[in-house]
ZAVEXGU-259796 format. One record per residue (C-alpha): residue number from 1; residue in three letters; x, y, z. Coordinates in nm, 3 decimals, padded with zeros to 5 digits. Each point is the difference from the previous one (the first is absolute). Last residue first. Layout:
BEGIN
+------+------+---------+---------+---------+
: resi : resn :      c1 :      c2 :      c3 :
+------+------+---------+---------+---------+
:  NUM :  ala :       X :       Y :       Z :
...
+------+------+---------+---------+---------+
//
This chain:
BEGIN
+------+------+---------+---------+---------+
: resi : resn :      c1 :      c2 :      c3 :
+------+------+---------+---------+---------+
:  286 :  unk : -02.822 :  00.193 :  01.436 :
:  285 :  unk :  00.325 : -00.154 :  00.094 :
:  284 :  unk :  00.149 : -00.132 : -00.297 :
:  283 :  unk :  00.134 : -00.347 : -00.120 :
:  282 :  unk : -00.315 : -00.152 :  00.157 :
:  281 :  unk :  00.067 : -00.371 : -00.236 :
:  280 :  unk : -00.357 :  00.069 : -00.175 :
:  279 :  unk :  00.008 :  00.383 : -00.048 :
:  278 :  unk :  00.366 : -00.030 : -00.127 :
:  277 :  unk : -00.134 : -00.238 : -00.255 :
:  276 :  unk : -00.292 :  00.200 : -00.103 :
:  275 :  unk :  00.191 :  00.273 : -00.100 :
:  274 :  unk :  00.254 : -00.216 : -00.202 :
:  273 :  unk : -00.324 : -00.102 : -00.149 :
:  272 :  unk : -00.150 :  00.304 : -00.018 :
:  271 :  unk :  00.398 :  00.134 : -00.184 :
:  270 :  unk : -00.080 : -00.244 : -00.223 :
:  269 :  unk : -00.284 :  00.048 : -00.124 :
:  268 :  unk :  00.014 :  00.338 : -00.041 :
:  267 :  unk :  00.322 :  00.009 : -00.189 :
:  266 :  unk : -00.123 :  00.097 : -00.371 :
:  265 :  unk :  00.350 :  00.081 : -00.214 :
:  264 :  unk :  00.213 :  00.208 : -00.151 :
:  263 :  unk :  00.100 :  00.234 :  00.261 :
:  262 :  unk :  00.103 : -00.126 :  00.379 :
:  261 :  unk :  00.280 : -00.200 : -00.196 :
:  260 :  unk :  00.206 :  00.401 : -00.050 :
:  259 :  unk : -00.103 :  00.081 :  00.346 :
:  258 :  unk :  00.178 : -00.275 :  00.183 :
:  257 :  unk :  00.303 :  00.075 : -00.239 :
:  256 :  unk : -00.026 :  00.324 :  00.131 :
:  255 :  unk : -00.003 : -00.111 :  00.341 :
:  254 :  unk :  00.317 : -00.215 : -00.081 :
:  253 :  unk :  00.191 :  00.318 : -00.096 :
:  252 :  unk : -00.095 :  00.216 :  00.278 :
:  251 :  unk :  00.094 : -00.288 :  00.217 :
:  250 :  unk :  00.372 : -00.005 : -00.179 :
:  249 :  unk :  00.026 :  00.421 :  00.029 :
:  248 :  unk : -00.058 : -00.054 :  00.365 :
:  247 :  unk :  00.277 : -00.252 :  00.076 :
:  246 :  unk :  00.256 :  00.201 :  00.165 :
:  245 :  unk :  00.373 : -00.177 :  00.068 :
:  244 :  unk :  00.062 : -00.056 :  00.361 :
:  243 :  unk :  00.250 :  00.176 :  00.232 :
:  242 :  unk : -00.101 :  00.314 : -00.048 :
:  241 :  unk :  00.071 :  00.171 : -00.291 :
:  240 :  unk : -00.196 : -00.125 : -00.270 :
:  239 :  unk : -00.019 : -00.074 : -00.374 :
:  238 :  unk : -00.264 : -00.220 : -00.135 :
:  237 :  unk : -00.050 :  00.130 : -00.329 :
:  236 :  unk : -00.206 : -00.273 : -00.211 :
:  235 :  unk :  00.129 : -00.158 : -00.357 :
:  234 :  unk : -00.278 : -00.193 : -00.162 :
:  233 :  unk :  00.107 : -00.239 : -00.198 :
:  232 :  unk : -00.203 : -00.175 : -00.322 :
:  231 :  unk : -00.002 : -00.369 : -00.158 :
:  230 :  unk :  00.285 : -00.097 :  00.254 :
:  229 :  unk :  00.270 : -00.235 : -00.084 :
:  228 :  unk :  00.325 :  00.138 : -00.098 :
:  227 :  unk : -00.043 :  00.329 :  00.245 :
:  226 :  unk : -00.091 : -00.215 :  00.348 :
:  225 :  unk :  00.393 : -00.019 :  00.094 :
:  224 :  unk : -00.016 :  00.385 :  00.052 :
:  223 :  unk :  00.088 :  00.318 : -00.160 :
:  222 :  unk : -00.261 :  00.259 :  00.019 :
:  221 :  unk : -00.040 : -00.047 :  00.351 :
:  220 :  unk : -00.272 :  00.059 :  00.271 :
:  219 :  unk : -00.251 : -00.307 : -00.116 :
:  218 :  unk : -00.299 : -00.115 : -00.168 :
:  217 :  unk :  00.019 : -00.254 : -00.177 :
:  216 :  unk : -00.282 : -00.151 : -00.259 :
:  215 :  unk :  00.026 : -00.353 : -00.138 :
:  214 :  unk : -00.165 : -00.181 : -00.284 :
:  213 :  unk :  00.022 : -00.386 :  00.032 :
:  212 :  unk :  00.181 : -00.220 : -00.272 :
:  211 :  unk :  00.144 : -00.241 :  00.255 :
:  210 :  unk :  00.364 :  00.103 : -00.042 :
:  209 :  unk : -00.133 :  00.385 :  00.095 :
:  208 :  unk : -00.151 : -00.170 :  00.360 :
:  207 :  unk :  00.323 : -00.153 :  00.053 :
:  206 :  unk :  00.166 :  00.308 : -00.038 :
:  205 :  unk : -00.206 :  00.178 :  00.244 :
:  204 :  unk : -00.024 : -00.236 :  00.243 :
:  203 :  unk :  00.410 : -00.024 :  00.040 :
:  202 :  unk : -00.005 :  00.380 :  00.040 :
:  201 :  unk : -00.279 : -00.032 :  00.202 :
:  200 :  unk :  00.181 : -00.242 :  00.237 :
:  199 :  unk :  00.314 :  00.177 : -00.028 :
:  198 :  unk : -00.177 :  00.307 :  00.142 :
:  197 :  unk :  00.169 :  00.340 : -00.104 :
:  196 :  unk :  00.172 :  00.251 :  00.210 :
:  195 :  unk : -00.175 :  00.234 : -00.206 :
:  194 :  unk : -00.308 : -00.030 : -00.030 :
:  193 :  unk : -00.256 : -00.260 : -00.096 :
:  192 :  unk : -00.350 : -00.047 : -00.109 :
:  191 :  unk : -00.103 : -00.286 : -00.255 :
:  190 :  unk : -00.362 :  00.026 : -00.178 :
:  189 :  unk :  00.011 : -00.357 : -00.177 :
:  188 :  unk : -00.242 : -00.054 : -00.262 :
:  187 :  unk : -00.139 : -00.381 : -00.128 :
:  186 :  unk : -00.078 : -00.117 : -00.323 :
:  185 :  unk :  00.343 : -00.134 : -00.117 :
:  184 :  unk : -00.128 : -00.288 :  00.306 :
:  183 :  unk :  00.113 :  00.013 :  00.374 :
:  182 :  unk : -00.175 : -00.298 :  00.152 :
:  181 :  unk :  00.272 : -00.112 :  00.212 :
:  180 :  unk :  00.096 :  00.358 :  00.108 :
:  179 :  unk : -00.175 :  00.004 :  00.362 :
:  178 :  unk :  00.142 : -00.405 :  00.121 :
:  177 :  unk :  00.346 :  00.127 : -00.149 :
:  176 :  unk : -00.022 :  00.312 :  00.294 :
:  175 :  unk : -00.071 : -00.173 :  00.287 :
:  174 :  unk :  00.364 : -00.098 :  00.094 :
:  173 :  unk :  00.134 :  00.321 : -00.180 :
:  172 :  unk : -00.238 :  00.206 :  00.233 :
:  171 :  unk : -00.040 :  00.301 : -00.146 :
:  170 :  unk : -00.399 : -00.066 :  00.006 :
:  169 :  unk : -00.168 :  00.112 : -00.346 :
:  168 :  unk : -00.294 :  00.141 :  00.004 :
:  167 :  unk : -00.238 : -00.109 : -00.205 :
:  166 :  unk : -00.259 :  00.200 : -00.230 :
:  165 :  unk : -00.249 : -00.242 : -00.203 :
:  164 :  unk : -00.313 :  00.171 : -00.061 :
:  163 :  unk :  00.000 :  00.404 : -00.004 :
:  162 :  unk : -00.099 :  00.351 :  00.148 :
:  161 :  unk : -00.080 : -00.121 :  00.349 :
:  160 :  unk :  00.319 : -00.177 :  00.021 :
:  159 :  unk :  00.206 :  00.250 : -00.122 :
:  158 :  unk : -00.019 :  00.197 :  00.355 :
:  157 :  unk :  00.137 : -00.276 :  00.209 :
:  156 :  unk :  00.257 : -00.115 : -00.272 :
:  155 :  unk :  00.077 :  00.386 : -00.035 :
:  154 :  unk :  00.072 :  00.070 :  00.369 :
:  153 :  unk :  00.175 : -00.364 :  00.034 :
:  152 :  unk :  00.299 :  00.108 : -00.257 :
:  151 :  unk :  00.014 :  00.335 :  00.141 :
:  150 :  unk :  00.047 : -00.158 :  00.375 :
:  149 :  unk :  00.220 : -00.260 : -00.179 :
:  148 :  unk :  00.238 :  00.269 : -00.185 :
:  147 :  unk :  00.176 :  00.047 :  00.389 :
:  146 :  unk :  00.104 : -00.315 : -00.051 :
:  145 :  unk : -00.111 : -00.221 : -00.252 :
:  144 :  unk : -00.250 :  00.103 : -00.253 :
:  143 :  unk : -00.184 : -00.231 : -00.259 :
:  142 :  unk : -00.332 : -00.025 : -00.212 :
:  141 :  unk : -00.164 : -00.183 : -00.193 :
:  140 :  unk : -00.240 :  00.013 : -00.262 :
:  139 :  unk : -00.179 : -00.295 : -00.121 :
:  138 :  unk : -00.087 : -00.088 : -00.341 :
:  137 :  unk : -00.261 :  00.160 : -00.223 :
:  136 :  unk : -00.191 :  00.257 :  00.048 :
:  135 :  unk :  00.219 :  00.229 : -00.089 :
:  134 :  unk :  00.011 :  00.320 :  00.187 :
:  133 :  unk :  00.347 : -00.005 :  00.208 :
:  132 :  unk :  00.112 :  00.011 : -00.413 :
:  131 :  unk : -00.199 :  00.303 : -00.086 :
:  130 :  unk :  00.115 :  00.196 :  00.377 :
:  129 :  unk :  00.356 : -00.094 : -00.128 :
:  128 :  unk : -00.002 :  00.103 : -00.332 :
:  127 :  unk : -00.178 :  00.317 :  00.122 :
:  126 :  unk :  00.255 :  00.090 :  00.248 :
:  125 :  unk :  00.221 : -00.020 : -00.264 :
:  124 :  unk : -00.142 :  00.178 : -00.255 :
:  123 :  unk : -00.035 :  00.267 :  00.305 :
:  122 :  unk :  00.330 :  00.024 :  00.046 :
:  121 :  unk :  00.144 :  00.036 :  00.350 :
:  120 :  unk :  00.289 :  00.232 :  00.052 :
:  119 :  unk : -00.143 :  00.334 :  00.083 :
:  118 :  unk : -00.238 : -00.242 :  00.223 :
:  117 :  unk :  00.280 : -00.110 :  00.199 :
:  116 :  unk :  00.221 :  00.335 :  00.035 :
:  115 :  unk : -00.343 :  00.148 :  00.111 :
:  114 :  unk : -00.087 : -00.261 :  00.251 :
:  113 :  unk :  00.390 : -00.027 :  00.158 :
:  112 :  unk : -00.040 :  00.414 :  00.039 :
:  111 :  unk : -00.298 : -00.033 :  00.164 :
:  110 :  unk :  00.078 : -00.341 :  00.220 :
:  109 :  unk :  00.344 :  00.200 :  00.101 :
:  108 :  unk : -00.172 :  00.340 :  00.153 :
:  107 :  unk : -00.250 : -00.143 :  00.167 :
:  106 :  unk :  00.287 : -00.167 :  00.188 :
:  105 :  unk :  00.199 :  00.343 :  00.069 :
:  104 :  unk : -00.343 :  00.165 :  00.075 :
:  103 :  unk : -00.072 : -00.333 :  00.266 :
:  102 :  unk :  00.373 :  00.020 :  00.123 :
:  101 :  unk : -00.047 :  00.410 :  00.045 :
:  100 :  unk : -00.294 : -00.091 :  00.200 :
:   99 :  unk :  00.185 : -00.231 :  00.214 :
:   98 :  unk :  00.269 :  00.303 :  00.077 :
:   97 :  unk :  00.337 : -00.181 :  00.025 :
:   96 :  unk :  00.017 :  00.031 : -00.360 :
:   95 :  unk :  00.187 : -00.308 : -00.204 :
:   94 :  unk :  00.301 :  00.007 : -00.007 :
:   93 :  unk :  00.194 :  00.132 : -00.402 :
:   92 :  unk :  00.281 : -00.223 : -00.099 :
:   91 :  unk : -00.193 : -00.309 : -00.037 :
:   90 :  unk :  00.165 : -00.267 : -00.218 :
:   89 :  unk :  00.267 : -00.235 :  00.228 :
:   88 :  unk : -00.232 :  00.024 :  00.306 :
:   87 :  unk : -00.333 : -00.010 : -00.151 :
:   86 :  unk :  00.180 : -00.347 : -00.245 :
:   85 :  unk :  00.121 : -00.132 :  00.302 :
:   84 :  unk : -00.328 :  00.013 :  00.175 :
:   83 :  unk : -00.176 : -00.141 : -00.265 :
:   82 :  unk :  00.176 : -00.306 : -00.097 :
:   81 :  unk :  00.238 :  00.074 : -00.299 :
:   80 :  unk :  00.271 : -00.181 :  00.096 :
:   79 :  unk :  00.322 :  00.000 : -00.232 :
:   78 :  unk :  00.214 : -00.268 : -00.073 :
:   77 :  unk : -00.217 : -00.140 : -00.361 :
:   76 :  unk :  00.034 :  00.386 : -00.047 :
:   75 :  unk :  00.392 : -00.046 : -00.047 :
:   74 :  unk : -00.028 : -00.286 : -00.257 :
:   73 :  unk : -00.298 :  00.127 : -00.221 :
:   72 :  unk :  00.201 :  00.342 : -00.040 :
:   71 :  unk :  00.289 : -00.227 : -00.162 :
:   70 :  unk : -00.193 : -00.228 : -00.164 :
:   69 :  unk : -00.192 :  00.296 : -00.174 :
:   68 :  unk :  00.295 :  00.137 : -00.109 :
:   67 :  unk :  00.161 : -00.313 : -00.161 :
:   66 :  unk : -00.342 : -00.069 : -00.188 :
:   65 :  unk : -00.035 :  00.383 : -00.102 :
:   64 :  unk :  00.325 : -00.003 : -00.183 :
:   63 :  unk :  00.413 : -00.033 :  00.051 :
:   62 :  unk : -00.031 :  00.191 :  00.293 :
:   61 :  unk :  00.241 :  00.327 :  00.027 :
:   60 :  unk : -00.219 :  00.342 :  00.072 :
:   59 :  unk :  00.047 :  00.080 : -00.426 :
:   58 :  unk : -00.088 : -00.396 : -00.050 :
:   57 :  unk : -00.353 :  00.055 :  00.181 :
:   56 :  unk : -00.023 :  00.347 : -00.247 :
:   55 :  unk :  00.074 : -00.195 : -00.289 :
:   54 :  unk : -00.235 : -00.334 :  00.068 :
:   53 :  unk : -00.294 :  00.256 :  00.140 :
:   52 :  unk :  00.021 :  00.150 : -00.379 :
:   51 :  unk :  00.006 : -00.316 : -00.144 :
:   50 :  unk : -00.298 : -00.120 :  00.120 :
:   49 :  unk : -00.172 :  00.309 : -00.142 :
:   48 :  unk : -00.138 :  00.291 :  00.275 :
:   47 :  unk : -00.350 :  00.092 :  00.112 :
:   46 :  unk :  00.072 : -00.088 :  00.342 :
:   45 :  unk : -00.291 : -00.255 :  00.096 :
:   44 :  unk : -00.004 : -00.130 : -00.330 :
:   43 :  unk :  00.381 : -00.033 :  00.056 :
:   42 :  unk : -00.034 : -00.217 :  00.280 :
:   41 :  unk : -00.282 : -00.184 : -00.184 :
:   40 :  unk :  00.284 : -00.134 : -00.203 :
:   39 :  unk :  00.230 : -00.065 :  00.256 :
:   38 :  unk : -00.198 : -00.190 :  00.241 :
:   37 :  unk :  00.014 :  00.161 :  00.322 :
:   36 :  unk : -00.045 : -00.194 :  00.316 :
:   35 :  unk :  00.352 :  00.021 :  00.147 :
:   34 :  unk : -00.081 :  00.409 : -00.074 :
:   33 :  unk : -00.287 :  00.021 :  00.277 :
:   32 :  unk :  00.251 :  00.150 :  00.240 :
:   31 :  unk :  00.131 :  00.264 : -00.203 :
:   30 :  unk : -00.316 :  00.153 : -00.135 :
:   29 :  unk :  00.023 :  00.374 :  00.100 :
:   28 :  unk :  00.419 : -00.004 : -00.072 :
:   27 :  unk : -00.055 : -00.231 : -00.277 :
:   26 :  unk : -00.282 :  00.202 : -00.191 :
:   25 :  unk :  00.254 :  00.343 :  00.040 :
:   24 :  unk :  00.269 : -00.111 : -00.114 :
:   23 :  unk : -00.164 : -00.224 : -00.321 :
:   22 :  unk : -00.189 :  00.379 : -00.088 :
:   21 :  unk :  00.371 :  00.163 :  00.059 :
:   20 :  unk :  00.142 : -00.240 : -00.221 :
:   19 :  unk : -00.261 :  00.058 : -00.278 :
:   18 :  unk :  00.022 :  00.370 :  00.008 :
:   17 :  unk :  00.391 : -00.011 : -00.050 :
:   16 :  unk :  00.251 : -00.005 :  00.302 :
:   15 :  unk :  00.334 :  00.175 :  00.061 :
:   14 :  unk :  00.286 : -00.035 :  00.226 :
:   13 :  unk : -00.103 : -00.385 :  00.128 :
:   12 :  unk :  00.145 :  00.003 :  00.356 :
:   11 :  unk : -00.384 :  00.068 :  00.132 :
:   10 :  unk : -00.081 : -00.305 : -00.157 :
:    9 :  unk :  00.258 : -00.222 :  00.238 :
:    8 :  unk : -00.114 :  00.202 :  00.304 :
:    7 :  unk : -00.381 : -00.014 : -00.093 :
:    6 :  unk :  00.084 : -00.396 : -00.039 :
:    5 :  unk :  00.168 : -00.080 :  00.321 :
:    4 :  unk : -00.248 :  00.224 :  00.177 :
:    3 :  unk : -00.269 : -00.267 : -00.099 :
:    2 :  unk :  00.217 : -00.283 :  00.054 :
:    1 :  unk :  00.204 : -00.212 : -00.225 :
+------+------+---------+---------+---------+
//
């Protein structure tokens, strides 16, 4: 069942209560993340009871949420989602001819992706996770493939004056076991990825939960294989309409991170020695 498949098939429904109209409206903005949806934090996500999503599934003819999701997983599994299909198949509106309209048009996106993001963010949970990149002990690493990696490198490059023990994990699945075999219940794992989602960190990030290690995610979906195993998600707007998704609100994010380990503790020496380092190997010009 496609997208259109299912407005069609709920649009046949005569009459909907509050709670159907919440599910309606959550699958129509989420559709292609639902193969990843566990049930129960499905409904966390809704604000409806288990039963309630059983009932209104059965009103639009699936037996239950199981049946349903096989059905949506088996027609995305045949669609492509590389960028240029997805500007062609999703942008309605061109873009301006006039290149300053294109820079007000893309000014325009990163504000409204910011605000949507940090509407959304709590700050318990941005504290939980600035407390845990904290600790002393263990390592903290950190992972990005795709376009994540530039965001993934920005805050391995800038984390490393702030603490001991940062790596940077290489996506590299032939590399990759030599960089986990010292993963202890100690350790942190800051994973970034958006939607379409990276096997490989998908696959590091629940190897990383079956070795006791805390694990942040940041990402562009509520609903997302990541949900079972994370200690806290951060959900980032990325919406664009060009032919590439917009990462801004997902740098803002990692600089305030950065910020957040810049406070509790005395970094001269370390950022002279990092100092000192760049003076020795002539990094910069002077």
């Amino acid at each position: 069942m496609n997208k259109q498949d299912f407005i069609n098939t709920v649009n046949t429904i005569e009459s909907h209560t509050d709670a159907e109209q919440r599910i309606t409206q959550y699958f129509m903005e989420n559709y292609t993340v639902l193969p990843f949806a566990k049930i129960d934090d499905l409904c966390k996500q809704i604000g409806v009871g288990k039963a309630t999503l059983g009932r209104f599934l059965q009103r639009i003819g699936f037996s239950g949420f199981i049946e349903f999701k096989k059905r949506v997983t088996d027609d995305l599994t045949q669609t492509l989602t590389t960028p240029i299909e997805r500007y062609e198949c999703h942008t309605t509106a061109p873009l301006p001819a006039d290149m300053k309209g294109v820079l007000a048009n893309h000014y325009n996106e990163v504000m409204d992706n910011m605000e949507k993001t940090y509407q959304a963010i709590s700050e318990d949970d941005f504290d939980k996770a600035v407390s845990l990149m904290r600790q002393p002990k263990g390592k903290l690493y950190v992972m990005g493939s795709a376009s994540s990696e530039a965001l993934a490198n920005y805050f391995y490059l800038l984390a490393r004056y702030l603490r001991r023990d940062v790596v940077l994990l290489n996506a590299d699945t032939s590399t990759l076991p030599h960089q986990l075999v010292d993963v202890t219940s100690e350790d942190i794992l800051l994973a970034i990825s958006y939607h379409r989602y990276s096997n490989i960190t998908v696959r590091l990030v629940r190897w990383f939960s079956e070795c006791g290690g805390h694990i942040i995610v940041v990402t562009d979906q509520a609903v997302n294989p990541f949900v079972p195993y994370c200690y806290v998600q951060f959900n980032v707007e990325s919406a664009g309409s060009g032919f590439f998704n917009n990462r801004a609100a997902g740098f803002s994010l990692i600089e305030a991170f950065i910020k957040g380990l810049s406070q509790p503790h005395e970094k001269d020496n370390r950022f002279k020695r990092i100092e000192g380092l760049f003076d020795e190997f002539s990094v910069f010009k002077s």
